[in-house]
N, C-alpha and C positions, 0 to 999 in steps of 0.2 A: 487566426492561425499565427500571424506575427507575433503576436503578445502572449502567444503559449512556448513560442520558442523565446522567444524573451525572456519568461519566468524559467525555462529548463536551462538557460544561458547563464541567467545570475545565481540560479541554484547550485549549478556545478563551481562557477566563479567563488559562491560561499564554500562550497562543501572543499574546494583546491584549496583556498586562501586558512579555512583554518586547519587541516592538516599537515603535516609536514612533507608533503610529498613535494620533490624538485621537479616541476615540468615547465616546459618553455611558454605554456599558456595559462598559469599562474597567474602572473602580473595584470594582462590582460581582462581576464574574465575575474577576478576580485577586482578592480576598476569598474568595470562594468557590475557589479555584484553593487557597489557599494552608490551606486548612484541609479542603477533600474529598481532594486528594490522599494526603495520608499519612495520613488517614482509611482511603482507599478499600485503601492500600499495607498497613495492618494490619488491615482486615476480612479480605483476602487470606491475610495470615501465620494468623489466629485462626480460618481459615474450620470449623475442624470442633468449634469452642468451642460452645457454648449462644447462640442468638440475643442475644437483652437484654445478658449483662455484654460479648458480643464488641464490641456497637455503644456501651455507655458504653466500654469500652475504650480503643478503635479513635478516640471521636474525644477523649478525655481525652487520650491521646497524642498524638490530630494536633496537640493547642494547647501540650503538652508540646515537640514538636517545635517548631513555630511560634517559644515564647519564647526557646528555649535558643538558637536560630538568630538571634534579633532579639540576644537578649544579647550571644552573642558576635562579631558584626557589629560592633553598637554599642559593643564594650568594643575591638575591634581599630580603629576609626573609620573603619570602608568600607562604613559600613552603604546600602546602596541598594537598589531594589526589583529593577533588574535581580540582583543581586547574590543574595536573599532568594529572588525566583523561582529561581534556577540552586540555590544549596544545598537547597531545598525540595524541586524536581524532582529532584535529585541523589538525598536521603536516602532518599525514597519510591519511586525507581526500585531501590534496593538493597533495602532492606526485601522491595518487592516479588520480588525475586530468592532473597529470601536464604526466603522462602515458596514458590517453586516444590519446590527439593529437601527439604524437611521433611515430615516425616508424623506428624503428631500425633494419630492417630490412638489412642483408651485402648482398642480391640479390638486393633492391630495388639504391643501391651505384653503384652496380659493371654491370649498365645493359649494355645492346651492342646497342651501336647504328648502325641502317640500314643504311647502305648505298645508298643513292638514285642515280638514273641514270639521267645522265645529256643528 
């Protein structure tokens, strides 16, 4: 339940941050947008890791994510928030895809094969 108000939290934060609309919860919720997303995109990918390192993980990368995108914004000089929203939401909607087909599962590696009788 926390983690579906989460995604409804940074989805509104996205959908604020890139329109022009003035509201006093703007700032806040694209903050939050910009750092739950590709958080939430590699709890996703790490979902069958061990609770604790998946969540320092997950958000050690979101702000990984975050800099590398401010960097190279900043270093090309088209740095913008719409701009930052759009590659943000970009990376985190791949991420999160690129976790759909993966199985990382260490039972699906380690299985036993049958022995068959000859």
């Amino acid at each position: 339940m926390a983690a579906g108000a989460a995604l409804a939290l940074s989805a509104a934060g996205g959908v604020l941050a890139y329109i022009p609309l003035h509201s006093p919860l703007r700032a806040p919720l694209s903050l939050f947008f910009s750092i739950a997303a590709p958080a939430e995109a590699l709890l996703f990918v790490l979902r069958r890791r061990e609770p604790f390192p998946r969540a320092v993980a997950s958000l050690s990368g979101a702000l990984l994510i975050d800099g590398v995108i401010a960097e190279i914004l900043a270093g090309a000089h088209v740095r913008s928030v719409r701009g930052e929203i759009i590659a943000i939401s970009l990376i985190s909607f791949l991420l999160f895809l690129s976790g759909t087909g993966v199985n990382n599962s260490v039972n699906d590696r380690s299985r036993k094969v049958k022995k068959t009788k000859k």
